[in-house]
N, C-alpha and C positions, 0 to 999 in steps of 0.2 A: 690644328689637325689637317692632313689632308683635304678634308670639304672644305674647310675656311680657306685655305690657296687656292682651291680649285674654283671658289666664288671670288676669289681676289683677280686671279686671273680672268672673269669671263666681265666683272668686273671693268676692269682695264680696256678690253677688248671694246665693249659700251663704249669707252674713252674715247677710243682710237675711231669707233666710227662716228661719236659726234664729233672727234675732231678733223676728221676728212671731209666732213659734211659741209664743216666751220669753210675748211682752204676753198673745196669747191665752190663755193658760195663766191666768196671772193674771189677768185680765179675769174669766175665769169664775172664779175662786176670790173675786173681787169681788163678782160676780151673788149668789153666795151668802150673803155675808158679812152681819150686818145693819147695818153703817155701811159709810163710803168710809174706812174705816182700810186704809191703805196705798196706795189708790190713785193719789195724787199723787205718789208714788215711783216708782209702776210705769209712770206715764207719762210722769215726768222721764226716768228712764234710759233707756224706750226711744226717747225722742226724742232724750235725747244720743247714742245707740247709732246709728240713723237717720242724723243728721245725720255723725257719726263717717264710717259706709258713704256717704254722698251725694258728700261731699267729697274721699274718696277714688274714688269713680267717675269724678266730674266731671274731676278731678288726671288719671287715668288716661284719658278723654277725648281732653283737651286735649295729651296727649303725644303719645295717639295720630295726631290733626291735624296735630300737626307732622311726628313721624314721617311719617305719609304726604307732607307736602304737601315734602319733600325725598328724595321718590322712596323710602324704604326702607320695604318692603313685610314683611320678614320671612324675603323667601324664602331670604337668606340668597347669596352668591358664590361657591360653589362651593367653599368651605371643608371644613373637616373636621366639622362639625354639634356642635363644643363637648363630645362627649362620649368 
């Protein structure tokens, strides 16, 4: 349904800022460092990490597009609310 995307994505979002949190982290223990030993680790994963969250946004996006554009909103038909 629309809320389970819309949690998927805020979801992801979480992702993305522990995983900026992860680079920063590392960035400065970089700063300090006196070579770029380890740096190009730390910015391959966080870009696979990145791209990892992007593609699932994007994924969850585009369902949500269709979801909407065949009327289902989320709100749900008067059912029993699944729980």
């Amino acid at each position: 349904s629309a809320g389970e995307l819309v949690r998927l994505v805020l979801q992801q979002q979480e992702r993305r800022v522990l995983e900026y949190r992860r680079f920063e982290e590392g960035f400065a223990r970089f700063l300090g460092a006196p070579d770029a030993e380890g740096y190009p680790a730390l910015v391959a994963d966080a870009t696979a990490a990145f791209a990892t969250i992007s593609a699932c946004v994007r994924e969850a996006a585009a369902r949500l597009a269709a979801t909407m554009a065949a009327g289902d909103n989320g709100g749900g038909s008067g059912g029993d609310g699944g729980s």
